[in-house]
Backbone as numpy.savetxt, mean C-alpha at the origin, in Angstrom:
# Nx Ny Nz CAx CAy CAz Cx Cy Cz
26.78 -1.74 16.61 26.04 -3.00 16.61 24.71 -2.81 15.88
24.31 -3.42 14.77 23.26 -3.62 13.71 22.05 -4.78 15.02
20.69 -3.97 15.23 19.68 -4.25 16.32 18.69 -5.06 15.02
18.90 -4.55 13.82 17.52 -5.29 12.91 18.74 -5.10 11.56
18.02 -5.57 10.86 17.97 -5.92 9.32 17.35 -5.36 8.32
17.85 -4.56 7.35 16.45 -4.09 6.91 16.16 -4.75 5.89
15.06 -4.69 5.09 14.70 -5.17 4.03 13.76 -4.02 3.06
13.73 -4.42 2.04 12.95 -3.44 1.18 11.89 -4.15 0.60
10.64 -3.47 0.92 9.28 -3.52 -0.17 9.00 -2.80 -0.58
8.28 -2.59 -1.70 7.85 -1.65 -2.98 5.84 -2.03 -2.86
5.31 -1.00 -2.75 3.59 -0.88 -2.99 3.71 0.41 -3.79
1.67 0.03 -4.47 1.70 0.89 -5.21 0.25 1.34 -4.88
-0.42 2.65 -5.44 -1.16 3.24 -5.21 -1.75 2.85 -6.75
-2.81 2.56 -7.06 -3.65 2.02 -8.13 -5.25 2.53 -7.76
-5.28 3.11 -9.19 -6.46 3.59 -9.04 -7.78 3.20 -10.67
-8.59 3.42 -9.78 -9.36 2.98 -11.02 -10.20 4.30 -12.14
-11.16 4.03 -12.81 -11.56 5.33 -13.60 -12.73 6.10 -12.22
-12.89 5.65 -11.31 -13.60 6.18 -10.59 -12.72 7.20 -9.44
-11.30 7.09 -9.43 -10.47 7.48 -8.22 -10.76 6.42 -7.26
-10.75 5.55 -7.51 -10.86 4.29 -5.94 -9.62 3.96 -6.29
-8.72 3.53 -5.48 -7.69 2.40 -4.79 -8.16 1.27 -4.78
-7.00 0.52 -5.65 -6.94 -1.04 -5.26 -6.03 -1.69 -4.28
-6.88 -2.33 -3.33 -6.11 -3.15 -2.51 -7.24 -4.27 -1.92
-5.91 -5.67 -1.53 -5.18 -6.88 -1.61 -5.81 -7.43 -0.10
-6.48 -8.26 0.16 -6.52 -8.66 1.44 -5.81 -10.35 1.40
-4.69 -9.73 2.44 -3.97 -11.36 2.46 -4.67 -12.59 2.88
-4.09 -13.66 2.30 -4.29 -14.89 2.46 -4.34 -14.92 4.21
-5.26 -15.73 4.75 -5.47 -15.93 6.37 -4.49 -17.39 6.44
-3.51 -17.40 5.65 -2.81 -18.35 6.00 -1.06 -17.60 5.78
-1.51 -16.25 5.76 0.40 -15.61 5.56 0.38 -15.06 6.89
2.24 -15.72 6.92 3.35 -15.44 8.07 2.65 -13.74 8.90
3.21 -12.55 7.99 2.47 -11.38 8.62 0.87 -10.90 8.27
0.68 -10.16 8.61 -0.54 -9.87 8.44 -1.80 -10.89 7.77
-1.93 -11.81 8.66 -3.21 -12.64 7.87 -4.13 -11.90 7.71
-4.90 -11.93 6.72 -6.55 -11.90 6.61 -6.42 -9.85 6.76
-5.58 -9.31 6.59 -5.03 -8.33 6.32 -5.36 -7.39 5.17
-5.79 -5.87 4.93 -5.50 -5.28 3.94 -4.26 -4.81 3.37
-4.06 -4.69 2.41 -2.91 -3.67 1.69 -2.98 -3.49 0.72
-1.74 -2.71 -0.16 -1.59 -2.24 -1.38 -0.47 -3.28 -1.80
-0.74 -3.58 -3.47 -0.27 -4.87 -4.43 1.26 -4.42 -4.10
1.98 -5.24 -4.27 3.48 -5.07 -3.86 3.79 -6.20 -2.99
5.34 -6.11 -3.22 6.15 -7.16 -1.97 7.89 -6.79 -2.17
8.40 -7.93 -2.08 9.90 -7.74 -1.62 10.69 -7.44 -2.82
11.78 -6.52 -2.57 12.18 -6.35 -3.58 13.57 -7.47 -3.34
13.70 -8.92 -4.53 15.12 -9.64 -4.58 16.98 -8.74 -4.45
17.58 -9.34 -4.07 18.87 -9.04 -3.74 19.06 -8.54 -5.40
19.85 -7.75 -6.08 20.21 -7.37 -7.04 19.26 -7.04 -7.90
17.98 -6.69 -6.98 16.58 -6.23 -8.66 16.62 -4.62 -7.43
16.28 -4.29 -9.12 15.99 -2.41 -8.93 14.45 -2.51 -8.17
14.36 -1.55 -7.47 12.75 -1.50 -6.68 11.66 -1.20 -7.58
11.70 -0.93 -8.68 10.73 -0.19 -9.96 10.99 -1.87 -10.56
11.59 -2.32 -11.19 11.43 -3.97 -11.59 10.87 -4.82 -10.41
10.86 -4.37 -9.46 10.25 -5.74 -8.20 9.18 -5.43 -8.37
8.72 -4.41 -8.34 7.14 -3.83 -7.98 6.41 -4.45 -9.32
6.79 -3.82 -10.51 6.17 -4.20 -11.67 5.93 -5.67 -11.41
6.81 -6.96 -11.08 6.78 -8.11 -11.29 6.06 -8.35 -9.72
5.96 -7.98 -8.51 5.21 -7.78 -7.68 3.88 -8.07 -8.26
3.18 -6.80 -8.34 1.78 -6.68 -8.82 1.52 -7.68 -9.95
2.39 -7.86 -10.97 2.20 -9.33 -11.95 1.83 -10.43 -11.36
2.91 -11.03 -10.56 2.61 -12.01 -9.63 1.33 -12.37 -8.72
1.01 -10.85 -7.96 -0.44 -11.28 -7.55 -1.64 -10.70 -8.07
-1.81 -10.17 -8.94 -2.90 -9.95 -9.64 -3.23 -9.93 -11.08
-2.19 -10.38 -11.43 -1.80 -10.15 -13.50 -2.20 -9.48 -14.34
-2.01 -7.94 -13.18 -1.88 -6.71 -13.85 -0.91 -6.12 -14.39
-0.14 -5.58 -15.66 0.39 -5.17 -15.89 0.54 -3.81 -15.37
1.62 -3.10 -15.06 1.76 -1.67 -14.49 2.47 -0.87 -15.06
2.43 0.48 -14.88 3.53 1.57 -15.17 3.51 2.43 -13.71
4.68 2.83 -13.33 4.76 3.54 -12.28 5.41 5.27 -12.99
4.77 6.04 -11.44 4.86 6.99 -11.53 5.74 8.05 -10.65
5.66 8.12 -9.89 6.33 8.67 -8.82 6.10 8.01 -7.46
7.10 8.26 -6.40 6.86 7.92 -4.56 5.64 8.74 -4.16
5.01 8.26 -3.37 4.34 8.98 -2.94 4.31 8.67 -1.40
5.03 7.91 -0.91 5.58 7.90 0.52 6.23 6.46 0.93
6.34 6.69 1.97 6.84 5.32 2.78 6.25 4.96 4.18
6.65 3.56 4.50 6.19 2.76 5.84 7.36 2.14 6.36
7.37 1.52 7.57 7.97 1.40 8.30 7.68 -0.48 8.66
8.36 -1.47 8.64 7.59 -2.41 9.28 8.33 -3.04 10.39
8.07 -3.45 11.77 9.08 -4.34 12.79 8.94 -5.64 12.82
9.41 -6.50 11.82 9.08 -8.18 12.28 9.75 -8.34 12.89
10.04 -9.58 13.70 10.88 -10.17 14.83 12.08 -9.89 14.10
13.26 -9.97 13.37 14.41 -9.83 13.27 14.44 -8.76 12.37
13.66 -8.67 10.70 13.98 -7.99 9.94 13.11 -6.40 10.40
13.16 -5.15 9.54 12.74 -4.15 9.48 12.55 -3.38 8.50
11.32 -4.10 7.81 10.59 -3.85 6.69 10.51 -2.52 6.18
11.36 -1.65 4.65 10.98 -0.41 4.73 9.97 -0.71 3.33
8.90 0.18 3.30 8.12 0.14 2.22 7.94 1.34 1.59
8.22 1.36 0.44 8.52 2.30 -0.21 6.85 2.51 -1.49
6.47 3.42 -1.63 5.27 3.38 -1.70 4.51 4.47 -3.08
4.34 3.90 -4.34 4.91 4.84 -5.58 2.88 4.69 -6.28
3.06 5.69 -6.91 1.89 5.55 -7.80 1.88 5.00 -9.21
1.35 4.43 -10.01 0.93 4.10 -10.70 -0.12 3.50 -11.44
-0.27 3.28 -13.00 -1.57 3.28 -13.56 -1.55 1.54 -14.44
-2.42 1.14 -14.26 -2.80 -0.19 -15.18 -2.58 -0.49 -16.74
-1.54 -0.76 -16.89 -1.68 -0.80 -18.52 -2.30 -1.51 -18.74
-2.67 -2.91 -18.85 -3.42 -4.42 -19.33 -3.63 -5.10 -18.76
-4.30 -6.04 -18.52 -4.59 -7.43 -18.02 -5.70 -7.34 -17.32
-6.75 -8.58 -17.18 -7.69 -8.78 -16.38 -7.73 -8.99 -14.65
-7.72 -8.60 -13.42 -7.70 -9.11 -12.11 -7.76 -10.43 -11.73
-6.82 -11.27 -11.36 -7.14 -12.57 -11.07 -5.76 -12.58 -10.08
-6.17 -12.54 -8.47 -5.50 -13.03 -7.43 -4.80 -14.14 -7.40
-3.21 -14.16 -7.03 -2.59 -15.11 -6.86 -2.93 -15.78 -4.95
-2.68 -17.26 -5.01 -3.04 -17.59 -3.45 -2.62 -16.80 -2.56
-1.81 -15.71 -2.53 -1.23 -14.74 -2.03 -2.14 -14.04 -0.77
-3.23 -13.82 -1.71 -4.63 -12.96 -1.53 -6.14 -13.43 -1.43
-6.91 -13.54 -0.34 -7.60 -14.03 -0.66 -9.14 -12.94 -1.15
-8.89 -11.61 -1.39 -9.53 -10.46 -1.97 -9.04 -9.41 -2.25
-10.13 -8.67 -2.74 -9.73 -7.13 -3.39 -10.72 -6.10 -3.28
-10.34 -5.29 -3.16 -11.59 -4.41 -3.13 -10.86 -3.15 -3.81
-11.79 -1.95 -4.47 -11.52 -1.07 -5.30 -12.35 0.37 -4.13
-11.75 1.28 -3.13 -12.20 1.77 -2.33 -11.68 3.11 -2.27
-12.57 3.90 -1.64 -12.33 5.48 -1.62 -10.90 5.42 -0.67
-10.44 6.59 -0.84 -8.92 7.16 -0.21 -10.38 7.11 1.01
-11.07 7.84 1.12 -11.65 8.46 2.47 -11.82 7.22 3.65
-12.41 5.96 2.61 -12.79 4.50 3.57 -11.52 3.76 3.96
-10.67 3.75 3.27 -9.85 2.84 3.68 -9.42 2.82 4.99
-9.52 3.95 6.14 -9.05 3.73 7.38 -10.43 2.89 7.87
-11.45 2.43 7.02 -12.52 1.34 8.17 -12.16 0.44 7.74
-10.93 -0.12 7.39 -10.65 -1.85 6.73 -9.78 -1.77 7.74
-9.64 -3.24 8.04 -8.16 -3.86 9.17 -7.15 -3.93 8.02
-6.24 -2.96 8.10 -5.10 -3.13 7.21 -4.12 -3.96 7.88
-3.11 -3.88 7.13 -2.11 -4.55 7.58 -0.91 -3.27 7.95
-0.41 -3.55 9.50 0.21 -2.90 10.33 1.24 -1.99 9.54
1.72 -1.86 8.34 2.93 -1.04 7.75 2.24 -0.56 7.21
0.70 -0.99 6.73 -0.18 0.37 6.08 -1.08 1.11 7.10
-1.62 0.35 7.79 -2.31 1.40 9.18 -1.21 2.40 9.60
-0.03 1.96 9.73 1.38 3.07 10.43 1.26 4.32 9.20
1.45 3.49 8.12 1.53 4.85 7.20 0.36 5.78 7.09
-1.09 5.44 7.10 -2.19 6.05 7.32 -2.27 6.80 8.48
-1.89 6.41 9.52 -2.13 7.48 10.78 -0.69 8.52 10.73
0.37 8.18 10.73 1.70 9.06 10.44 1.06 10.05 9.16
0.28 9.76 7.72 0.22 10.87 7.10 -1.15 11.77 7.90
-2.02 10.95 8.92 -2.72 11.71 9.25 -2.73 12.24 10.48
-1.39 12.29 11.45 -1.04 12.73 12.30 -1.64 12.17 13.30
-1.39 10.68 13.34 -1.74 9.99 14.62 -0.96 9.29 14.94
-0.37 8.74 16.35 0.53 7.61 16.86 -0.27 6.75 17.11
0.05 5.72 16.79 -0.69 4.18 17.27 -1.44 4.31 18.73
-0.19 4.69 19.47 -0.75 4.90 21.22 -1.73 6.34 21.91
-1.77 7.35 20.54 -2.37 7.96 20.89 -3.72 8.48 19.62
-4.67 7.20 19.47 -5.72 7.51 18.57 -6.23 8.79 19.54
-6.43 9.36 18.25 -7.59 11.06 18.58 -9.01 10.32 18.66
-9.99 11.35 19.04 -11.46 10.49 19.68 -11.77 11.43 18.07
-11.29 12.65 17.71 -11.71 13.80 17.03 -10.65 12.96 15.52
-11.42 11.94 15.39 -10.77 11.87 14.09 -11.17 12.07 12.86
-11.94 12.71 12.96 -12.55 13.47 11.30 -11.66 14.30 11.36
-11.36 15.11 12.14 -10.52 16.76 12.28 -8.88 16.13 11.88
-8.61 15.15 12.09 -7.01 14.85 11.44 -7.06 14.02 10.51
-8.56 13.42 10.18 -8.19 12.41 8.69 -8.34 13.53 7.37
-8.51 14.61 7.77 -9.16 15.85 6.55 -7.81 16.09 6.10
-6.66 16.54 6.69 -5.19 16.70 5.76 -4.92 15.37 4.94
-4.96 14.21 5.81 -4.73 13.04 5.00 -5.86 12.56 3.47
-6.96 12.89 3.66 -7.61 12.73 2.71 -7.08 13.71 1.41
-6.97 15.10 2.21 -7.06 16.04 1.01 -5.52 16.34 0.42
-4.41 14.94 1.01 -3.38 15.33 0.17 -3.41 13.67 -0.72
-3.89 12.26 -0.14 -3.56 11.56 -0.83 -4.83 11.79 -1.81
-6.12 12.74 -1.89 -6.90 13.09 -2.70 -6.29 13.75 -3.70
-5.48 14.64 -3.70 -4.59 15.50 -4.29 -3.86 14.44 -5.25
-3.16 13.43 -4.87 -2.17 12.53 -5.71 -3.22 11.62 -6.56
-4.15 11.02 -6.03 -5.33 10.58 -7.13 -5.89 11.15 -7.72
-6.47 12.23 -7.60 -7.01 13.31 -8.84 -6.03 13.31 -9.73
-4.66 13.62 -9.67 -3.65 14.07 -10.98 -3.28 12.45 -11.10
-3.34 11.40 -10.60 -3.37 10.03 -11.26 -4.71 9.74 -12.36
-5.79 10.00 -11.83 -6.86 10.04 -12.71 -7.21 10.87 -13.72
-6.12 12.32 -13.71 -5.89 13.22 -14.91 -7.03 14.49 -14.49
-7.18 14.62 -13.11 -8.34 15.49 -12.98 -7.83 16.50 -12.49
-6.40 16.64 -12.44 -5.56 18.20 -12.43 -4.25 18.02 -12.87
């Protein structure tokens, strides 16, 4: 007996000439995560490859052109019926100027280190504490001492995105 549904999303890790991350704060009028952070991405359609959703993803809400690079992990999401997997790749900006679709109602360009002080949205907080060895139910009080692996490996994948190894 099938308990959920899954579905597939595609995010991307975007970085700028400084090593900051770009990410998306949802519209305070969307179904999940209102008023929410995340990374540019969404659903991938019935018969599209996950590398074509994403590209046309990030088009759609920011009319950036992209090139992708490799996974660099995954998330997990539980909506009421479906079970969101997010699949989670790097890549670099080929063209276009930033201009948010109603999707979003901001952006911000932020260190790997800050992003755990933004209210993300729940499939990216899961993936942030899972790479930094936390369960939802059991935040550490000592969380400098477990955000230091997480910094210094998704630091690791932005340096060689930004060409600095």
């Amino acid at each position: 007996m099938i308990n959920h549904v899954y579905g597939l999303a595609v995010r991307v890790l975007l970085t700028d000439q400084d090593g900051k991350i770009l990410i998306l704060k949802r519209s305070t009028d969307s179904k999940t995560n209102p008023g929410k952070w995340e990374l540019p991405g969404g659903k991938v359609d019935q018969g599209e490859s996950f590398d074509h959703a994403l590209i046309r993803e990030v088009y759609e809400e920011t009319n950036l052109k992209i090139s992708l690079e490799h996974i660099v992990g995954a998330s997990e999401q539980n909506l009421h019926i479906i079970r969101a997997v997010h699949i989670i790749m790097s890549g670099k900006i080929v063209e276009g100027e930033l201009n948010l679709s109603s999707e979003h109602e901001g952006y911000a360009w932020v260190l790997i280190e800050t992003l755990p002080d933004y209210e993300l949205a729940d499939w990216l907080q899961d993936y942030v504490n899972q790479t930094r060895g936390i369960s939802n139910s059991d935040e550490s009080e000592d969380s400098e001492n477990t955000l230091t692996p997480w910094i210094k490996s998704i630091r690791s994948t932005v340096d060689k995105m930004a060409g600095k190894k």
